[in-house]
C-alpha positions as CSV (number, residue, x, y, z in Angstrom):
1,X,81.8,68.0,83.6
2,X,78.8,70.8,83.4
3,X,76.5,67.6,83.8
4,X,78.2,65.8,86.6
5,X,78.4,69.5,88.4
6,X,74.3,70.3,88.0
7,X,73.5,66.7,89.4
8,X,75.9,67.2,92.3
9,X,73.7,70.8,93.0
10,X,70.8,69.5,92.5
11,X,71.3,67.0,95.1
12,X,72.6,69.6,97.4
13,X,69.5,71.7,97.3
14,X,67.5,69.0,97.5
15,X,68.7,68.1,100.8
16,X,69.2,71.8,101.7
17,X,66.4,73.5,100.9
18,X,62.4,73.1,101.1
19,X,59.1,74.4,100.4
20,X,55.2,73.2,100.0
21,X,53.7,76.4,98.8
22,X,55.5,78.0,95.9
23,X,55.2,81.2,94.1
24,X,56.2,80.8,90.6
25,X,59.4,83.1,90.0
26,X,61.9,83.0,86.9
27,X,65.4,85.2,87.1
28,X,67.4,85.1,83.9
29,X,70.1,87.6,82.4
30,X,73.3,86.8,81.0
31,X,77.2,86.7,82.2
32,X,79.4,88.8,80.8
33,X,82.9,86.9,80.7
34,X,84.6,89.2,78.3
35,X,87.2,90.2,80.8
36,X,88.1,87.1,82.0
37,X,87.6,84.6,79.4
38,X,91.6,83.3,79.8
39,X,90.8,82.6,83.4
40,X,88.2,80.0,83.2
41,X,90.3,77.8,85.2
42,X,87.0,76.3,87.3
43,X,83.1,75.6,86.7
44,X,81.5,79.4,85.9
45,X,78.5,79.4,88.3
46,X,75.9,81.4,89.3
47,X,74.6,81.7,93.3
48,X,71.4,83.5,95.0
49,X,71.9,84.0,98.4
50,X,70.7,85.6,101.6
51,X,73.8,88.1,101.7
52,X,75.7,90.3,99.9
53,X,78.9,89.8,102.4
54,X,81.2,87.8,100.8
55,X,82.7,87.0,104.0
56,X,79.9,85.3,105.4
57,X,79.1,83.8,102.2
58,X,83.0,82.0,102.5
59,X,82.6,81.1,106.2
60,X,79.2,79.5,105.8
61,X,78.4,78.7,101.6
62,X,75.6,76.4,103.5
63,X,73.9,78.6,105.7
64,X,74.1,81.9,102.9
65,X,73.6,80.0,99.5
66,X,69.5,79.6,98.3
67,X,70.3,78.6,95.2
68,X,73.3,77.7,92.9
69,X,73.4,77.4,89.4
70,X,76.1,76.2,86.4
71,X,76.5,78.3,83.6
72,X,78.1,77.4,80.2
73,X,80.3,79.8,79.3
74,X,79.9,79.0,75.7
75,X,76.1,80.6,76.0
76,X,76.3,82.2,79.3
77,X,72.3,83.0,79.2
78,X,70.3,82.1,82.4
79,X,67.1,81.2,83.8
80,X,66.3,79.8,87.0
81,X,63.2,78.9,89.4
82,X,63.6,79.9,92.8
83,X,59.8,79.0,93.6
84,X,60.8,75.5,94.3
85,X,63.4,76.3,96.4
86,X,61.4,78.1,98.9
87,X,61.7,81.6,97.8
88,X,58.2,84.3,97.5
89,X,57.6,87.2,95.8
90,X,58.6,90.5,98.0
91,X,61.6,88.9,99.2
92,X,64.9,90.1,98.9
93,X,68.0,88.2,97.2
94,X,71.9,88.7,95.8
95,X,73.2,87.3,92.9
96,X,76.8,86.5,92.3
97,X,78.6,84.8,89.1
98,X,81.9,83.2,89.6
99,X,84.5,81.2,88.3
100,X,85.5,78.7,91.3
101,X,89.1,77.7,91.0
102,X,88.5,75.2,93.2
103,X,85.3,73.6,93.2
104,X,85.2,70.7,95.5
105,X,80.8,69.7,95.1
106,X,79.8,73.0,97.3
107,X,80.4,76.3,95.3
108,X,82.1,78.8,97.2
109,X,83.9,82.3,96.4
110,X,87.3,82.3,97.5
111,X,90.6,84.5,97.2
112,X,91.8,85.0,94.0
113,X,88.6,84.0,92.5
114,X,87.2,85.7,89.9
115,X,83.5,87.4,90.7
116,X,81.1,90.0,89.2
117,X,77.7,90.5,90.9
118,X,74.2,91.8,89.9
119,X,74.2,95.7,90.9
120,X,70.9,98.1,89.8
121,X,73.5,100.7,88.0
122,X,70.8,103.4,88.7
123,X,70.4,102.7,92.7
124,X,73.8,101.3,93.4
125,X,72.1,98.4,95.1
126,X,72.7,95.0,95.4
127,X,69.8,93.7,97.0
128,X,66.7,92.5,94.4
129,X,63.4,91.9,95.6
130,X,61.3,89.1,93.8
131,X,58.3,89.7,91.8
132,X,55.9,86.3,90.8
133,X,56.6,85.4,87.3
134,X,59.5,86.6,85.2
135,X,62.6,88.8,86.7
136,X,64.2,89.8,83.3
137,X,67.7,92.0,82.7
138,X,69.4,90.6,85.7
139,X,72.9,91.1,83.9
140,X,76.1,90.5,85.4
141,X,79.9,91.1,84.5
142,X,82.6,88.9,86.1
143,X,85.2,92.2,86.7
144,X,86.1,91.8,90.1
145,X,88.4,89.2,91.9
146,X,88.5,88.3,95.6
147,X,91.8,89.9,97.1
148,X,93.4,89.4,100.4
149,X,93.0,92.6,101.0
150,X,91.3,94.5,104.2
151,X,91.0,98.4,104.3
152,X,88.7,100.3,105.7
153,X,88.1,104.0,105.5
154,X,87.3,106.5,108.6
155,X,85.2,108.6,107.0
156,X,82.4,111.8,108.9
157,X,79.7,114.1,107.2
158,X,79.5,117.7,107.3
159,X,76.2,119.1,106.6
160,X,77.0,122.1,104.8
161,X,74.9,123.4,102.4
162,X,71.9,120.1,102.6
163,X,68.8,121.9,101.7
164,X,66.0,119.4,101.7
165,X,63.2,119.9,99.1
166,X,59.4,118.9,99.5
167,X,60.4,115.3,99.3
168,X,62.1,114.5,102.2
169,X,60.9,112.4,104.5
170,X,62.8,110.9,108.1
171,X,61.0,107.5,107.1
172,X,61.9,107.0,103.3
173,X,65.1,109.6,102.8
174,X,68.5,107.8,102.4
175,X,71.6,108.6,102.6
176,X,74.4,106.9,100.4
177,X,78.1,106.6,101.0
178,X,80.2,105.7,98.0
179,X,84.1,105.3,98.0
180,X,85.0,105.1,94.2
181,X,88.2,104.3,92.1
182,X,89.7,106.8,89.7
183,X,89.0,104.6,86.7
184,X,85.5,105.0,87.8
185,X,85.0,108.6,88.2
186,X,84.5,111.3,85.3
187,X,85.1,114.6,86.6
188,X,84.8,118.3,85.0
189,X,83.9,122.1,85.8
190,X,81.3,123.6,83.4
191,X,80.9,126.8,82.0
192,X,78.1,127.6,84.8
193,X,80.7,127.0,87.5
194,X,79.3,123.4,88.6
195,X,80.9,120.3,89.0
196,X,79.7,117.2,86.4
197,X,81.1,113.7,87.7
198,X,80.0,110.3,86.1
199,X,80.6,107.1,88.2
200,X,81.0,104.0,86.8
201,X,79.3,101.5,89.4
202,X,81.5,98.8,88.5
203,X,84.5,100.5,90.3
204,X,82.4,101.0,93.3
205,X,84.8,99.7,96.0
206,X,82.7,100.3,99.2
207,X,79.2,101.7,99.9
208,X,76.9,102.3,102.9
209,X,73.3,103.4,103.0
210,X,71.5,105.0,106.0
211,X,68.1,106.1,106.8
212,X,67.4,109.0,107.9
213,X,70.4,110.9,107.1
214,X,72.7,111.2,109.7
215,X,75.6,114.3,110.1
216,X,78.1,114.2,112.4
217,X,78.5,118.2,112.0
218,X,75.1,120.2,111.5
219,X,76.7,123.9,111.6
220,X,79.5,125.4,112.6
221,X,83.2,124.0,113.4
222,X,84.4,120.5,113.4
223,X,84.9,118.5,116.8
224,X,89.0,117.8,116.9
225,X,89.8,115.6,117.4
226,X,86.6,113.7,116.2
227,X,85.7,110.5,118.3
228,X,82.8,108.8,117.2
229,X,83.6,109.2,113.2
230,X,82.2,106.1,110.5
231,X,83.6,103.4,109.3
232,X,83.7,102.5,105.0
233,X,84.8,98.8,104.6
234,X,86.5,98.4,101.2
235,X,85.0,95.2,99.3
236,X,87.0,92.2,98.6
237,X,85.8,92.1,95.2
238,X,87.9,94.6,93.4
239,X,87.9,95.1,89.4
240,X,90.2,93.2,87.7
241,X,92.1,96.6,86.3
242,X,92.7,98.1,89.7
243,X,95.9,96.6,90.8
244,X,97.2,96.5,94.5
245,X,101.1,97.3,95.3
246,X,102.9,97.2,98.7
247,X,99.5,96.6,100.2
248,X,98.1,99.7,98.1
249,X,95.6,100.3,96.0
250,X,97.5,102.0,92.9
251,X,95.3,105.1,91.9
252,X,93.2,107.6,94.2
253,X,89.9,106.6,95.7
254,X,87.0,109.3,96.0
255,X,84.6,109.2,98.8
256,X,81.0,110.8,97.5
257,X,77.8,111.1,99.6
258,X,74.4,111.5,98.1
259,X,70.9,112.3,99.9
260,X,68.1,110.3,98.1
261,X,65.6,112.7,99.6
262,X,62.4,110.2,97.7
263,X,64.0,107.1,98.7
264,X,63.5,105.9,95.6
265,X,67.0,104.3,95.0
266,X,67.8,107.1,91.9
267,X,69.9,109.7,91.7
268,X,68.3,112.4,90.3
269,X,69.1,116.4,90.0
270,X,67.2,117.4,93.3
271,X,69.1,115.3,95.5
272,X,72.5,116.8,97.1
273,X,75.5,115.1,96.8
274,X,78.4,115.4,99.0
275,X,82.7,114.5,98.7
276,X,85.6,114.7,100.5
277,X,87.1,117.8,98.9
278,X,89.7,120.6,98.7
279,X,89.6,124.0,97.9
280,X,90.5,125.5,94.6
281,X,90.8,129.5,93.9
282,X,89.8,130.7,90.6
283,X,90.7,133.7,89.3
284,X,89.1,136.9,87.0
285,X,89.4,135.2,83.3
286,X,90.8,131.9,84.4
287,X,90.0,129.3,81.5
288,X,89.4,125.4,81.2
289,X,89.8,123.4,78.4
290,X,87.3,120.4,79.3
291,X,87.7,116.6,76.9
292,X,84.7,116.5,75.1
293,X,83.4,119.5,75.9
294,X,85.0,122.6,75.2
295,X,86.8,125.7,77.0
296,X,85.2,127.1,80.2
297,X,85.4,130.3,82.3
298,X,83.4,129.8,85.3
299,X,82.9,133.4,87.6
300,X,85.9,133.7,89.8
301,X,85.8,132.4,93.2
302,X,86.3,129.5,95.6
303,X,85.7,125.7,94.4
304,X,85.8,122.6,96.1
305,X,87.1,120.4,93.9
306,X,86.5,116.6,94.4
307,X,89.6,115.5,96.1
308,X,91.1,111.8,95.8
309,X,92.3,109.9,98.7
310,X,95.2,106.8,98.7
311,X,93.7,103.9,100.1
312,X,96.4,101.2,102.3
313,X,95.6,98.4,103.8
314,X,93.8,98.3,107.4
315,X,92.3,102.0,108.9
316,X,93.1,105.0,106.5
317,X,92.7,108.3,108.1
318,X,93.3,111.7,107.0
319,X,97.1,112.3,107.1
320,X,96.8,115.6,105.7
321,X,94.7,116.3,108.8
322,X,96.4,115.5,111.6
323,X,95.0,111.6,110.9
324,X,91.0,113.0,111.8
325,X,88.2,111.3,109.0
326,X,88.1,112.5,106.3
327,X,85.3,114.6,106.1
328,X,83.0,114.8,103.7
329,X,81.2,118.4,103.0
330,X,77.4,119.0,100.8
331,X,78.9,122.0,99.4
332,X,76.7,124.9,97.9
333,X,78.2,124.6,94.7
334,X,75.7,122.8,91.7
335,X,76.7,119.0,90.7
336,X,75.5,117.2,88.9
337,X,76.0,113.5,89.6
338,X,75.1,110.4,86.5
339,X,76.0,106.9,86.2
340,X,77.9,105.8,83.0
């Protein structure tokens, strides 16, 4: 079968694909399959493409596929050439692993697939730009599968407390959108009064970069009702463990902004990181016991505590506020954000 499938690709790219002057440039990494082993129910493959929307990859495999690859998913180690097929250093690519349910000679994502694909877990990006010779540690984990599922999330920033350092720059400073699952999101309050929240990127259901950073409030009140907010679409690739219900996600979703004032791709402790939020009052001698960390008494006063939104299919809009965005606020408290 693995045979018959690599000759059938290997013709296809042959027809499909060309180039006379080739830089020499190896990818390898290995699929993880752990978490859907008893689903191998198709030919596990690998693709490199021109696009990370899954959409477009569905509508036209042809036009959006440079490269596709079988894997065995006895020894799911690979290393591929993408010289030969065209591709030069400096270039930018995606990389998706999949099990293809229904394989007919073209691979090709579809609903109820299963799919993980190559994210930098310090950057949050799924874009990879070539280098000549050996790309090593492109690792990916098949945890997602392709839902019917559309949702999108009406979202607007709020400056607030943004205080650029000597780093920021209109050309290179980014700004990231995140909307994140609660299976993905490690939250406390330390001792010192700030928040400390882990994400897990592979529970990353939407993202959005921008450059510069763009506010839709810089000071003072909020527009209402707000017309021109921004739109978060949620992927179609959603890990296997988040289950959907009445056309639901089940669990809250958290929306987090962060300014990468380098533009580096990191986040690191200068940058300022933003969430839809809601307020919380402590009191004089108010106590926390934290998991794995201890008891704390931050100083009395007002929080805003990451807040966690439900997420329906189609547009999702603030229902607690009169259906505006939700807003999210770069609050003057200290967090401190980290990638598990």
């Amino acid at each position: 079968m693995l045979k018959k499938l690599m000759i059938s690709l290997l013709l296809y790219f042959f027809l499909f694909s060309c180039g006379s002057s080739q830089d020499e440039i190896f990818l390898s990494g290995t699929v993880d399959i752990e978490n859907v082993r008893h689903n191998l129910t198709g030919p596990l493959m690998l693709i490199v493409t021109n696009t990370a929307d899954l959409s477009a990859l569905q509508a036209d495999p042809q036009g959006a596929i440079i490269g596709a690859f079988g894997i065995d998913a006895e020894d799911p180690y690979f290393r591929i050439e993408l010289g030969s097929l065209g591709k030069k250093a400096g270039e930018v690519v995606y990389l998706f692993a999949f099990i293809d349910a229904d394989f007919n000679g073209i691979p090709s994502p579809g609903t109820g697939d299963f799919i993980g694909y190559y994210i930098n877990r310090k950057t949050y990006r799924l874009d990879y730009e070539l280098k000549k010779g050996e790309n090593r540690g492109l690792d990916i984990s098949i945890n997602r599968m392709l839902r019917d599922f559309d949702a999108r999330i009406v979202y607007a920033i709020d400056k607030g407390d943004v205080t650029y350092g000597k780093e920021f720059n209109t050309l290179t400073t980014e700004e990231v959108v995140l909307a994140v699952h609660e299976k993905g999101m490690k939250i406390s309050l330390t001792s010192a009064g700030s928040y400390d929240i882990k994400i897990d990127p592979d529970y990353i259901m939407g993202f959005t970069r921008f450059q510069p950073p763009a506010f839709d409030v810089y000071s003072g009140s909020r527009p209402k009702p707000y017309e021109t907010p921004k739109f978060l679409e949620i992927l179609p690739a959603i890990h296997v463990k988040i289950a959907i219900e009445n056309e639901k996600i089940v669990g809250k979703v958290y929306l987090v902004a962060v300014i990468d004032e380098n533009g580096n791709g990191e986040i690191e402790a200068d940058d300022d990181v933003g969430y839809y939020n809601e307020r919380m009052t402590i009191a004089p001698g108010t106590c926390y016991d934290v998991p794995g960390y201890g008891t704390v008494c931050p100083p009395p006063g007002d929080y805003y505590y990451p807040r966690g939104i439900e997420v329906h299919s189609g547009e999702n809009r603030d229902a607690s506020n009169d259906n505006e965005p939700y807003w999210i606020m770069f609050a003057s408290i200290s967090l401190r954000l980290s990638v598990k």
